[in-house]
MDAnalysis code that builds the backbone (N, CA, C; Angstrom):
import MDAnalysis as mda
import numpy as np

u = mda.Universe.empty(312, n_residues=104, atom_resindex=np.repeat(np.arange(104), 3), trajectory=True)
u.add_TopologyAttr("name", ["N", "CA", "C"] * 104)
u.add_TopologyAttr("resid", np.arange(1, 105))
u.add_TopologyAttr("resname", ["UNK", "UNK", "UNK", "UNK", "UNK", "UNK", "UNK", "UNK", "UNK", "UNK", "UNK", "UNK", "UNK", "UNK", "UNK", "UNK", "UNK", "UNK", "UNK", "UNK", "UNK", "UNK", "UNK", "UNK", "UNK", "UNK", "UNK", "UNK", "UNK", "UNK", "UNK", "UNK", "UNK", "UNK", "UNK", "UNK", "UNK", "UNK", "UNK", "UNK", "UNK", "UNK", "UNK", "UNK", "UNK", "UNK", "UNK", "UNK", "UNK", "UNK", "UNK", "UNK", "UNK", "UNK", "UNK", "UNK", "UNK", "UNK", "UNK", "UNK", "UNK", "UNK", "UNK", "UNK", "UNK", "UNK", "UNK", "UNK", "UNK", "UNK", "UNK", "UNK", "UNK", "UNK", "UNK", "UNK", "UNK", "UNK", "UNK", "UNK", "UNK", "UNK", "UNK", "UNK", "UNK", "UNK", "UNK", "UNK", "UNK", "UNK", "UNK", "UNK", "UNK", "UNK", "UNK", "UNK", "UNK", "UNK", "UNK", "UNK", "UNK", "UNK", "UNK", "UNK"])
u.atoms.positions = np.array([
    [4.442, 8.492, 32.484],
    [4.868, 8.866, 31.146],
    [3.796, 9.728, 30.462],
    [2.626, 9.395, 30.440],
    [1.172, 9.774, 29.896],
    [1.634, 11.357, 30.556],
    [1.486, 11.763, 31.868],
    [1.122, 13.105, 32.484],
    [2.734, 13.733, 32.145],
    [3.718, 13.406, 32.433],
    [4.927, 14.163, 31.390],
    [4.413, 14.489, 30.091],
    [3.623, 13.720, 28.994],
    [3.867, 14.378, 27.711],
    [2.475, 15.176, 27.871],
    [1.657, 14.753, 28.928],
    [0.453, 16.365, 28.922],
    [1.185, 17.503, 29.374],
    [1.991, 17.508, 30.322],
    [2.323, 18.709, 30.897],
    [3.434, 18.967, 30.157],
    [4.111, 18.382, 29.409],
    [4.852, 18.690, 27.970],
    [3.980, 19.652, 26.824],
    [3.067, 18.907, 26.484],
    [1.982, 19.920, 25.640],
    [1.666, 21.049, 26.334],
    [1.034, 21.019, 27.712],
    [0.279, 22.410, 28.260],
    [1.358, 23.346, 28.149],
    [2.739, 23.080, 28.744],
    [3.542, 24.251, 28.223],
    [4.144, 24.718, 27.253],
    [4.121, 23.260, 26.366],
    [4.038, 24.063, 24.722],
    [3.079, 25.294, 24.782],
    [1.356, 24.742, 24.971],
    [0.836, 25.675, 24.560],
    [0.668, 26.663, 24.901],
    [1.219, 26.767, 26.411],
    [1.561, 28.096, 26.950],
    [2.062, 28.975, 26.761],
    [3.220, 28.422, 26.001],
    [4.659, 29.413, 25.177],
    [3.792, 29.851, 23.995],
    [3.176, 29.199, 23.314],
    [2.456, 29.776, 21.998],
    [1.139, 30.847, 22.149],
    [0.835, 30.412, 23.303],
    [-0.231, 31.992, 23.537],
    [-0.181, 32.745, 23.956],
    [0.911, 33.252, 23.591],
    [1.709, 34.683, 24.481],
    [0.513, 35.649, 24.564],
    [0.412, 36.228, 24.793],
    [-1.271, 37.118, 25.130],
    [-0.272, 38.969, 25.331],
    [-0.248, 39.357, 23.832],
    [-0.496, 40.694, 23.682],
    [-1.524, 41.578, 24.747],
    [-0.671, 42.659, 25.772],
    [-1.437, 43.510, 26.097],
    [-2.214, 44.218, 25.083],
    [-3.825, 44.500, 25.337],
    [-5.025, 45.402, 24.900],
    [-4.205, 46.664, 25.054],
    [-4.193, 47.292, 23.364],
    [-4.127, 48.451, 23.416],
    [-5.006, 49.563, 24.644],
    [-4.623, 50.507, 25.137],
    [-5.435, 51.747, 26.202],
    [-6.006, 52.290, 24.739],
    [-7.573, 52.959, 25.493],
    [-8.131, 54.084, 24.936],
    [-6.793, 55.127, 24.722],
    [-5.915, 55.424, 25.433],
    [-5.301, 56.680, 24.697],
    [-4.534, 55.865, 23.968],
    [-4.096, 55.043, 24.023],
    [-3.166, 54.627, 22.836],
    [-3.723, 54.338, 21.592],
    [-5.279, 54.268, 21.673],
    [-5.807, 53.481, 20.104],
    [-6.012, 55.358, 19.813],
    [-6.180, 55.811, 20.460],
    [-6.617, 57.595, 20.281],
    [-5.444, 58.513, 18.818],
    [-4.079, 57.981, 20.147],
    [-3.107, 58.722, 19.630],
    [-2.304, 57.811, 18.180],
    [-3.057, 56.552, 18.016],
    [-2.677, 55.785, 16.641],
    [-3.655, 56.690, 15.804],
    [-4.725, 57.099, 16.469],
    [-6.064, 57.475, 15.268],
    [-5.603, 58.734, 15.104],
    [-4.982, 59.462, 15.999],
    [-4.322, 60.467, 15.611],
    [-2.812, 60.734, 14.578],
    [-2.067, 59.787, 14.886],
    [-0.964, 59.702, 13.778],
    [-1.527, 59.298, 12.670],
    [-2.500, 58.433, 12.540],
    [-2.812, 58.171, 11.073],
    [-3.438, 59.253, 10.439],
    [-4.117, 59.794, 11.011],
    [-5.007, 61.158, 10.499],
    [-4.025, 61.998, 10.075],
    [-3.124, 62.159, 10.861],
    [-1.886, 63.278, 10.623],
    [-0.782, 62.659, 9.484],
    [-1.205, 60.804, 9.487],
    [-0.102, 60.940, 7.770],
    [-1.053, 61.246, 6.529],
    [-2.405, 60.759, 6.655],
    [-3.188, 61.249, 5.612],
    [-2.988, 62.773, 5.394],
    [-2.841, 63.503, 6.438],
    [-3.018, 64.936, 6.408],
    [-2.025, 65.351, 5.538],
    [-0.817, 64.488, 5.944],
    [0.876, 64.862, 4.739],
    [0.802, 64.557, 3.579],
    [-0.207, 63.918, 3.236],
    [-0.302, 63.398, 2.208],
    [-0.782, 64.554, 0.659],
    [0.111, 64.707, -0.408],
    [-0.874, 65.674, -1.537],
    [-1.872, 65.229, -1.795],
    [-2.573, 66.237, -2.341],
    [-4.257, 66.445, -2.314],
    [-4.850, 65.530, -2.922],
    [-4.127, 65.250, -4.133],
    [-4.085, 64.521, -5.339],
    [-4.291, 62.685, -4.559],
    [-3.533, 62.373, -4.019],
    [-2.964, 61.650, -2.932],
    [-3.913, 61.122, -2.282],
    [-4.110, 61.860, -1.205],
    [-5.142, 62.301, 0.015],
    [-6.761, 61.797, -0.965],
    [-7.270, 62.393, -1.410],
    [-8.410, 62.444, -2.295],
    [-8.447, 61.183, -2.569],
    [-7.466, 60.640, -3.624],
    [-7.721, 59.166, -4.325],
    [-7.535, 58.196, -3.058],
    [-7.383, 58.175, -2.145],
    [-7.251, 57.029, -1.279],
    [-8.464, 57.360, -0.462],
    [-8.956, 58.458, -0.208],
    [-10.011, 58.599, 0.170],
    [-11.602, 58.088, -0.057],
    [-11.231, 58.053, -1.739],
    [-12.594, 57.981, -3.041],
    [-12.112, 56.340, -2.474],
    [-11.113, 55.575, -2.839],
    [-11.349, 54.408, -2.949],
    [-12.022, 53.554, -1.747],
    [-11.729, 54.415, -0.354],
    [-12.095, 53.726, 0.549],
    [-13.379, 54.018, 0.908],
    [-14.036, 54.747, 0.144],
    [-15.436, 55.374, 0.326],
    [-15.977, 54.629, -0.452],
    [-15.517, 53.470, -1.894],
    [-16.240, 52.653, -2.492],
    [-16.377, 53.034, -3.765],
    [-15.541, 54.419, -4.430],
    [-15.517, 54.823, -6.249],
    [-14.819, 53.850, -6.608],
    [-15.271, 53.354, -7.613],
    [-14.082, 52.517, -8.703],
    [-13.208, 53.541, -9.919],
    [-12.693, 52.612, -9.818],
    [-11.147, 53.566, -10.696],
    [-11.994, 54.694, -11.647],
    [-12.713, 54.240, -12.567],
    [-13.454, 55.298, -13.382],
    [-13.798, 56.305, -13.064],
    [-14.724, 56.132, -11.482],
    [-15.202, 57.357, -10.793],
    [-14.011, 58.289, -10.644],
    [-12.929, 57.776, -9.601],
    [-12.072, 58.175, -8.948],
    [-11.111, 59.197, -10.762],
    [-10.896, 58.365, -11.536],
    [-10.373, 59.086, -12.351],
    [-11.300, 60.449, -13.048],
    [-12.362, 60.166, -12.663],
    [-13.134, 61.900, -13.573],
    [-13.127, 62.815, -11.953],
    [-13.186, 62.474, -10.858],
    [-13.560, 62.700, -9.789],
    [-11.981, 63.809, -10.012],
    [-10.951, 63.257, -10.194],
    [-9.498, 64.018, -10.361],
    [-8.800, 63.855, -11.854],
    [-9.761, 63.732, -12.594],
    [-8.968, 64.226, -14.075],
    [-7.675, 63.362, -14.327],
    [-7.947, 62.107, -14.342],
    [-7.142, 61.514, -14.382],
    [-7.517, 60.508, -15.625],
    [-6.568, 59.752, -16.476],
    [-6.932, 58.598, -16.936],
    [-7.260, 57.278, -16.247],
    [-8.286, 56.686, -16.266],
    [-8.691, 55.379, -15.504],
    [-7.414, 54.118, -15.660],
    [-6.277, 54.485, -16.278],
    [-5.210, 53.489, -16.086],
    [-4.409, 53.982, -15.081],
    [-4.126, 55.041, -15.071],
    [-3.552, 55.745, -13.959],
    [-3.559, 55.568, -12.012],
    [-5.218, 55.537, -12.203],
    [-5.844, 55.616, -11.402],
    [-4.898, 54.365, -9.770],
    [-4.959, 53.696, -10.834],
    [-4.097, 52.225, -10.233],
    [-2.795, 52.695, -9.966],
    [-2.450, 53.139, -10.503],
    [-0.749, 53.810, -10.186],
    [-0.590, 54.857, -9.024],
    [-1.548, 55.458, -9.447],
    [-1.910, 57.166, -8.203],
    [-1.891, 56.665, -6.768],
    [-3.064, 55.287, -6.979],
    [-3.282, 54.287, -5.197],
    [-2.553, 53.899, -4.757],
    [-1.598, 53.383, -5.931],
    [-0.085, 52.378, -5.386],
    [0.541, 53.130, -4.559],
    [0.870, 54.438, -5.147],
    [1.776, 55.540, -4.997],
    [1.518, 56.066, -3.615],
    [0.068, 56.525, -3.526],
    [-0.396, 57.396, -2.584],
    [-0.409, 56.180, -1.259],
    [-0.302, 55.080, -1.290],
    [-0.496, 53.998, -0.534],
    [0.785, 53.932, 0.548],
    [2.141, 53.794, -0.631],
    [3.151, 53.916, -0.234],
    [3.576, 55.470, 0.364],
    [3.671, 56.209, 0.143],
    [3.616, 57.742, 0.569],
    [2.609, 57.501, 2.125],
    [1.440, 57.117, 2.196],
    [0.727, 56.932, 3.388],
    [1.598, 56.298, 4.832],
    [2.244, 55.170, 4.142],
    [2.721, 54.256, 4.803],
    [4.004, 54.538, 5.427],
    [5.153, 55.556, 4.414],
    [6.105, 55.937, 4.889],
    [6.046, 57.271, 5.616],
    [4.963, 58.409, 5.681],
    [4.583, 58.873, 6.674],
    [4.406, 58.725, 7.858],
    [3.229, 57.741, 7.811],
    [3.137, 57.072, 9.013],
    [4.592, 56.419, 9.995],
    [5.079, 55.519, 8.875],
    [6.258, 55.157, 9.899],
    [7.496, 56.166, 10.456],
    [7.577, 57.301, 9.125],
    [8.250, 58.363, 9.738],
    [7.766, 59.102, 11.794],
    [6.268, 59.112, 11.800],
    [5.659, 59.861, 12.804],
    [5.689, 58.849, 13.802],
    [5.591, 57.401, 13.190],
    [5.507, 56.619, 14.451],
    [7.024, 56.544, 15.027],
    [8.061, 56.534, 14.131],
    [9.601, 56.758, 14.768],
    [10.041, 57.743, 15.536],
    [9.240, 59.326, 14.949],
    [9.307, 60.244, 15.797],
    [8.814, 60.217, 17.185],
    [7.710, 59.631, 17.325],
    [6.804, 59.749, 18.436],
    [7.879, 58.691, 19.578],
    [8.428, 57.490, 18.906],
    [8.859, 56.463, 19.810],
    [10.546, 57.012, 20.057],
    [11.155, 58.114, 19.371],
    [12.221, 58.848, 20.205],
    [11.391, 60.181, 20.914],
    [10.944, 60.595, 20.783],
    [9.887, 61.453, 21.766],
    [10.158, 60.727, 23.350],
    [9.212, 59.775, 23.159],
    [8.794, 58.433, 24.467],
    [10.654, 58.291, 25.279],
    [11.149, 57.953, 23.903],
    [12.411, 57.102, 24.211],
    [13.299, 58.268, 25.277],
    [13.135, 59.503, 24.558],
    [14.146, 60.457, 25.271],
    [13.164, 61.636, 26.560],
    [12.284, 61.261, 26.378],
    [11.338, 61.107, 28.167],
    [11.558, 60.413, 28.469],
    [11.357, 59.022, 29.000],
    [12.019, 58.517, 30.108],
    [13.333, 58.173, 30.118],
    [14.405, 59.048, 29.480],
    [15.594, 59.423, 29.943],
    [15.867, 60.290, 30.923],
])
């Protein structure tokens, strides 16, 4: 009874550690490349303020840095955040019918 409910657990825990393949060097490459390329879509305005923030300006900076009001500033990131994000998933959809209709 004892070794049924161990080998009950071990394959619980087997099922739970499904083990994700390690991204390849070209695959972490060509992610560093789509992301670069949604920042790139991104307006300047855009591009810039997400830039300043991740470089460490606080809103104040970031707002004289682009002539902005420092309430704003928070709105511009939201914005430019979302715009980042739906880029990206636009290029990553493209890329995965790319893939999809090669190995057709």
């Amino acid at each position: 009874m004892r070794r049924r409910k161990h080998l009950a657990l071990l394959a619980e825990q087997e099922r739970d550690e499904v083990v994700e393949p390690e991204e390849t060097t070209l695959e972490r490459a060509q992610d560093a490349a789509m992301a670069r390329k949604a920042v790139d879509a991104l307006a300047e305005r855009d591009r810039l303020a997400l830039l300043m923030r991740e470089e460490g300006l606080d809103y104040n900076e970031i707002a004289e840095a682009l002539q902005l009001s420092p309430g704003s500033v928070g709105t511009t990131l939201s914005r430019a955040r979302r715009r980042l994000v739906e880029s990206y998933e636009a290029l990553q959809k493209s890329r995965e019918e790319r893939e999809k209709n090669a190995a057709s």
